[in-house]
N, C-alpha and C positions, 0 to 999 in steps of 0.2 A: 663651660662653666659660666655661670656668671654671680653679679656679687652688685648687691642692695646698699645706696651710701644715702644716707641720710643728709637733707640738706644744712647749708649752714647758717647761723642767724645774721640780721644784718639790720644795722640799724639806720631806722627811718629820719625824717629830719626835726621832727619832733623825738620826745621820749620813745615812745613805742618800737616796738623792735618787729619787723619782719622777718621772712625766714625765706631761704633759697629754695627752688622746686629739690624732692630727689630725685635721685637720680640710679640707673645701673648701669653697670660696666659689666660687656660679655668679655672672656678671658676665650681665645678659639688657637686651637693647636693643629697643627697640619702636619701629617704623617712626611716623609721625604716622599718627593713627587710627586704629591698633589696640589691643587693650586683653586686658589679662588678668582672668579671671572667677574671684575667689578665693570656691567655694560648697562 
């Protein structure tokens, strides 16, 4: 699964306001006995 997060504002050093990149987040489920090989 994953899941779409909007970024968030921030403000610049004058008036104007900038805004954060977005961003997503995978959500990953692993059955028992399986495994993932981070190499």
């Amino acid at each position: 699964n994953t899941c779409n997060y909007t970024g968030k504002k921030k403000r610049e050093r004058r008036a104007d306001f900038g805004r954060k990149p977005h961003w997503k987040k995978a959500i990953v489920t692993l059955k028992e006995g399986e495994k993932i090989d981070l190499v």
